[in-house]
N, CA and C of each residue as an Amber inpcrd file, in Angstrom:
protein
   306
  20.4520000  11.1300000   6.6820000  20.7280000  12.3900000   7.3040000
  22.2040000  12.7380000   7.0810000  22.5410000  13.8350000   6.7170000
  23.7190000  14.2500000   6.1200000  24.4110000  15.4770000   7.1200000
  25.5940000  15.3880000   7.8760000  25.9380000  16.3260000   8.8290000
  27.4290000  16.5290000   8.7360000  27.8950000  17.5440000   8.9940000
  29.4470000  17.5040000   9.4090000  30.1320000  18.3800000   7.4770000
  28.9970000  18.5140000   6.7310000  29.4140000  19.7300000   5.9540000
  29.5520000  20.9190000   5.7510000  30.2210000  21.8420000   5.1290000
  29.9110000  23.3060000   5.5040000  28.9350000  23.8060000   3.6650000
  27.9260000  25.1500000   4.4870000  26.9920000  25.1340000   2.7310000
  27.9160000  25.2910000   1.8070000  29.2480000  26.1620000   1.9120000
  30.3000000  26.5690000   0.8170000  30.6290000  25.3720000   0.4280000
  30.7070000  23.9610000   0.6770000  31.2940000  23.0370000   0.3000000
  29.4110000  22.2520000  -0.3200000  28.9960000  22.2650000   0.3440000
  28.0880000  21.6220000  -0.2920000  27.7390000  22.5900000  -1.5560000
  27.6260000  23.5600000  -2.0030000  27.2280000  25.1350000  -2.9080000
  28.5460000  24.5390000  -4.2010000  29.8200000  24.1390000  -4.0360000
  30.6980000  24.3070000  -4.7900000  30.1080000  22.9490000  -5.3130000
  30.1580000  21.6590000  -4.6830000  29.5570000  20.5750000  -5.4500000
  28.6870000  20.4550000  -6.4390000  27.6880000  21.3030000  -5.6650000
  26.7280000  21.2510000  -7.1500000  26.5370000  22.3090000  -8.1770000
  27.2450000  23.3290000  -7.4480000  27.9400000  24.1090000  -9.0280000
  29.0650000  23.1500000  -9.9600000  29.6180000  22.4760000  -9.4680000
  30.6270000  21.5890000 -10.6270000  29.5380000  20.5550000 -11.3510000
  28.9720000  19.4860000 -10.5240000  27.6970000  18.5730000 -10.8310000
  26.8150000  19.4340000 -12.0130000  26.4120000  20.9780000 -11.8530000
  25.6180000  21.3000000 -12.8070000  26.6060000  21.7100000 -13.6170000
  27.9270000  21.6770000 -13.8310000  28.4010000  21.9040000 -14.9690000
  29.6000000  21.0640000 -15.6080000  28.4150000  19.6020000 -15.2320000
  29.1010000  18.5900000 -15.9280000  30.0690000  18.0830000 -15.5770000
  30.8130000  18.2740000 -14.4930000  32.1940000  18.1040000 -13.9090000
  31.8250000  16.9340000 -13.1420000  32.5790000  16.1090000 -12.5760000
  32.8710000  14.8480000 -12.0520000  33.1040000  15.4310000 -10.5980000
  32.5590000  15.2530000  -9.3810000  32.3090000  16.2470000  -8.0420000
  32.4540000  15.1670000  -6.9120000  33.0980000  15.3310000  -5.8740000
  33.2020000  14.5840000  -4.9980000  33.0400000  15.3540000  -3.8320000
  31.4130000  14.6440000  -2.9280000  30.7890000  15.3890000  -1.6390000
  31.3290000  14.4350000  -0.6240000  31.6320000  14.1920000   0.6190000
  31.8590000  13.2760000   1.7440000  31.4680000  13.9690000   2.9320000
  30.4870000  13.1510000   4.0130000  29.6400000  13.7450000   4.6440000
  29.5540000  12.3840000   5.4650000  29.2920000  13.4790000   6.7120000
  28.8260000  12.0310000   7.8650000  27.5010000  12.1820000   7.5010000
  27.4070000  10.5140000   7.9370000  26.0190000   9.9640000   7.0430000
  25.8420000   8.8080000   8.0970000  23.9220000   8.9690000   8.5670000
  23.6310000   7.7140000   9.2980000  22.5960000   7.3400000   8.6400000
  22.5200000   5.7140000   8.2150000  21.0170000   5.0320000   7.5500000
  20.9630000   3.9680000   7.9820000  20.2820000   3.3280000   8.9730000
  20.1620000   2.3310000  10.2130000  20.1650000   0.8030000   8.8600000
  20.2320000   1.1190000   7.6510000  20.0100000   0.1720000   7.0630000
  21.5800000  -0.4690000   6.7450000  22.5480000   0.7030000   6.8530000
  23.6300000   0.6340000   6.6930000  24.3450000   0.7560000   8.2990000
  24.1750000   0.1730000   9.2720000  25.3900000   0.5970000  10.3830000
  26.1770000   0.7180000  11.0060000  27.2000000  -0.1650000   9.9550000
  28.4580000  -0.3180000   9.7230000  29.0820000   1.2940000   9.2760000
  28.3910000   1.7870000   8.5820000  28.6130000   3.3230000   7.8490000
  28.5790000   4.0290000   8.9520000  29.6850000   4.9890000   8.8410000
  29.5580000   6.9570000   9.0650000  29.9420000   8.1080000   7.8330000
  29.9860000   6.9930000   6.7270000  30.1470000   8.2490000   6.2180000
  29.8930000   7.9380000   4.7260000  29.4350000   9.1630000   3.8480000
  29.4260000   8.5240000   2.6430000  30.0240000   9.5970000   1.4820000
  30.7150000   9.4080000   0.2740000  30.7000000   9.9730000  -0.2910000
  30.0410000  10.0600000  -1.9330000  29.2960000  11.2530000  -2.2130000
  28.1180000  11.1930000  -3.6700000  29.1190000  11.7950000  -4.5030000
  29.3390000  10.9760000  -5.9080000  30.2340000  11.6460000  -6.8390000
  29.2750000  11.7440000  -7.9670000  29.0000000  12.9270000  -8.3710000
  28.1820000  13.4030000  -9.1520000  28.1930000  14.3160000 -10.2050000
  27.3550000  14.1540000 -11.2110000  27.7670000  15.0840000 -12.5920000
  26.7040000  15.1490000 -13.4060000  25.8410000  15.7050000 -13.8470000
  24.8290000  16.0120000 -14.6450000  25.0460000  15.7570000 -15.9540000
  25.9890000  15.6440000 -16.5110000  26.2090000  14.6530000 -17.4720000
  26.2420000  12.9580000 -17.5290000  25.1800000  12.5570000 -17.5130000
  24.5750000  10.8570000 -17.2130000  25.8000000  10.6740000 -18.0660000
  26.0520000  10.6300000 -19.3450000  26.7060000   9.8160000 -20.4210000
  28.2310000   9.5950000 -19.7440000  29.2590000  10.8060000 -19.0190000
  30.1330000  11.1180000 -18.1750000  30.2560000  10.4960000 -16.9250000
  29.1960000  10.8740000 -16.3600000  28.8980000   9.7860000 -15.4560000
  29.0020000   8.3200000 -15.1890000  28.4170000   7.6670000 -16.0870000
  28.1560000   6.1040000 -15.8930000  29.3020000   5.7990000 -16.9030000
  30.4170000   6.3400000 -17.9310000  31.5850000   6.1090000 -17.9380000
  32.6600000   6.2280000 -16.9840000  32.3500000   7.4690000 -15.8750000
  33.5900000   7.3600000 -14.5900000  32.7610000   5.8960000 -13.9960000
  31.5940000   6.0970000 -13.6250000  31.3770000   4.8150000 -12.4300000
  31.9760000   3.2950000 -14.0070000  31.7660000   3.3370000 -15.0640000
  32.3440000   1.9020000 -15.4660000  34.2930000   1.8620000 -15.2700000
  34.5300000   2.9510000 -15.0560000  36.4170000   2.9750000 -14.8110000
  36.3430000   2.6310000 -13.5790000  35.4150000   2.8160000 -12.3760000
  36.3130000   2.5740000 -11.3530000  35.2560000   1.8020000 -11.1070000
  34.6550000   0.3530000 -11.2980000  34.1280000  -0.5170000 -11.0390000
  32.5640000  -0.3090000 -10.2410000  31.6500000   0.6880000 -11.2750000
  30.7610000   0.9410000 -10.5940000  29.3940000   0.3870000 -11.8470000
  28.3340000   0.2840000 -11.4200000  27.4760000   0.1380000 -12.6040000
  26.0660000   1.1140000 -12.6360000  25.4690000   1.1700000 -14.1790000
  24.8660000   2.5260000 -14.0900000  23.6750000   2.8120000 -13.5740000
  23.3230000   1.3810000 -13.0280000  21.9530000   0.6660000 -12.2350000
  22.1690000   1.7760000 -10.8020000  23.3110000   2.0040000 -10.8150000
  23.9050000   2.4390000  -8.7700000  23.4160000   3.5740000  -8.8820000
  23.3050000   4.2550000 -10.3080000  23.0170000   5.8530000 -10.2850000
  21.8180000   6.5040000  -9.6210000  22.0990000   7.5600000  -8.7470000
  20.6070000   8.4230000  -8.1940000  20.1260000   8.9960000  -8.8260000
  19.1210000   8.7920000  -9.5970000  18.7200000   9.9110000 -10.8070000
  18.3170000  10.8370000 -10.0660000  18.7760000  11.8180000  -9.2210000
  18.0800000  13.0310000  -8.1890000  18.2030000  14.1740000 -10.1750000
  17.1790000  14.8090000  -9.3050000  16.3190000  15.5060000 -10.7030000
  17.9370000  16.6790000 -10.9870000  18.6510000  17.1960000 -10.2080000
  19.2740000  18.3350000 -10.3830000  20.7510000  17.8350000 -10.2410000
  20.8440000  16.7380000  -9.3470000  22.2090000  16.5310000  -9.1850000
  22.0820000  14.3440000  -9.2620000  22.5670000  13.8590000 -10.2420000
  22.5080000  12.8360000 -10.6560000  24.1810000  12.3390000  -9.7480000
  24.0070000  10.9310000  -9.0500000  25.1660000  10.7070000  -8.4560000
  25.1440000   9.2570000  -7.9260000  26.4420000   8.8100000  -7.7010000
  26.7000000   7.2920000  -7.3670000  26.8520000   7.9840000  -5.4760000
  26.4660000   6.7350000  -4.4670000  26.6780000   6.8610000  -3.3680000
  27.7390000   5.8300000  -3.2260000  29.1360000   6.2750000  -2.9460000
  30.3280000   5.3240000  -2.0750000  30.1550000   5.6000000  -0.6650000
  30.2350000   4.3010000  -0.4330000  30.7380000   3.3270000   1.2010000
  31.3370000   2.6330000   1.1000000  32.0070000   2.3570000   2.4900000
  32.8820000   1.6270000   3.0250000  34.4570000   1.4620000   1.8890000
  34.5370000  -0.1690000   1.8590000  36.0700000  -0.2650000   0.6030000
  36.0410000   1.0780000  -0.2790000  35.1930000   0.5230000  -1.8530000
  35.0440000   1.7680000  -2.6390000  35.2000000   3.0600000  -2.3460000
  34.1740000   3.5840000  -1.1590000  34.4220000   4.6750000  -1.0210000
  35.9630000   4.9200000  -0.3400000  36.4260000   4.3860000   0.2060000
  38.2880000   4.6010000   0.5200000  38.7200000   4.4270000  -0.7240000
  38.6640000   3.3620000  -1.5770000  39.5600000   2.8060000  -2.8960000
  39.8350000   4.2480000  -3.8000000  38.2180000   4.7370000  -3.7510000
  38.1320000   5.7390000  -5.2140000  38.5160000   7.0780000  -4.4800000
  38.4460000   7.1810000  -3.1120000  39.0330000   8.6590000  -2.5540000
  40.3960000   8.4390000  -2.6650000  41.3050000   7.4040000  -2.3620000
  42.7520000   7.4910000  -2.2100000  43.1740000   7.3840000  -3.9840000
  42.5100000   6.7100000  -5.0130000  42.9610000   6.9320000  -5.9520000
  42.5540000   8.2770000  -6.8740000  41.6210000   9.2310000  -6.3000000
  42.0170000  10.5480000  -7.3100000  42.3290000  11.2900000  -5.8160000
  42.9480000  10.6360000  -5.0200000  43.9930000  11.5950000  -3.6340000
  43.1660000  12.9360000  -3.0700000  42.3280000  12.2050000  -2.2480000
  41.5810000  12.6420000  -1.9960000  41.3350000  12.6910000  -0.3140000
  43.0150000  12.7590000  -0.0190000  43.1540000  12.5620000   1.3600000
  42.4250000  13.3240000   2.6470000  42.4620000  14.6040000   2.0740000
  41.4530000  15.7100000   3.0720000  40.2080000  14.8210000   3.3960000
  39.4040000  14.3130000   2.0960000  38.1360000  13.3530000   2.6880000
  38.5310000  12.3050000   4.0720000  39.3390000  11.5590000   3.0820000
  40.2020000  10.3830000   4.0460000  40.4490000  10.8400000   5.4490000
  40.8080000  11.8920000   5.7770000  41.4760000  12.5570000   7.0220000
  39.7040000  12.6760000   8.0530000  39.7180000  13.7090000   6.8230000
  38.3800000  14.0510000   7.8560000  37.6120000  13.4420000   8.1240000
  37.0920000  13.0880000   7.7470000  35.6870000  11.6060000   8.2460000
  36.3220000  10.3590000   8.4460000  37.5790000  10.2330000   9.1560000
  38.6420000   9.0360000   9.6660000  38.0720000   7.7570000   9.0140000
  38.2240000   7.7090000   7.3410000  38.1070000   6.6560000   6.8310000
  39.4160000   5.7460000   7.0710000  40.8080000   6.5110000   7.0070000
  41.8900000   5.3050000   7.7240000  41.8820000   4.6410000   8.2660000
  42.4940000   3.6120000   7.6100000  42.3100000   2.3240000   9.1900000
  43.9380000   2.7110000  10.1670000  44.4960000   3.6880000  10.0550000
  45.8150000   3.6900000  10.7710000  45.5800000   4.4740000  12.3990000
């Protein structure tokens, strides 16, 4: 279950995702399988080949990929998902869904 986005932000994601662009969504997120988690972020791009070269740069593999039919995407949690938001500075995520530990 996915909450705490606005549609303009979810609408801009997958206009970049369908045009191949490298897209970063972050969303409160509950999955009782995970409940350590509140939050997750899907970085996504309709270009598979683009794709599973960003997830091999930042230590991801292409097994992780969601093949969703329209919007193809890796799901980050927890470390990763902080590691790969603070390294393309991606602090607004960081802020808002209080991934900081400060």
């Amino acid at each position: 279950m996915a909450f705490g986005i606005k549609k303009e932000e979810l609408a801009e994601w997958k206009k970049k995702v369908r045009k191949g662009e490298i897209a970063f969504l972050t969303h409160y997120w509950y999955d009782e399988r995970f409940p350590d988690y509140h939050s997750v972020t899907k970085v996504g791009c309709s270009n598979i080949k683009h794709l599973i070269e960003w997830g091999n740069k930042n230590g991801l593999k292409m097994e992780w990929i969601h093949h969703h039919k329209d919007f193809p995407h890796f799901d980050l949690l927890g470390e990763k998902q902080v590691e790969i938001l603070q390294k393309y500075q991606l602090t607004d995520h960081l802020r808002r869904f209080k991934l900081l530990k400060n």
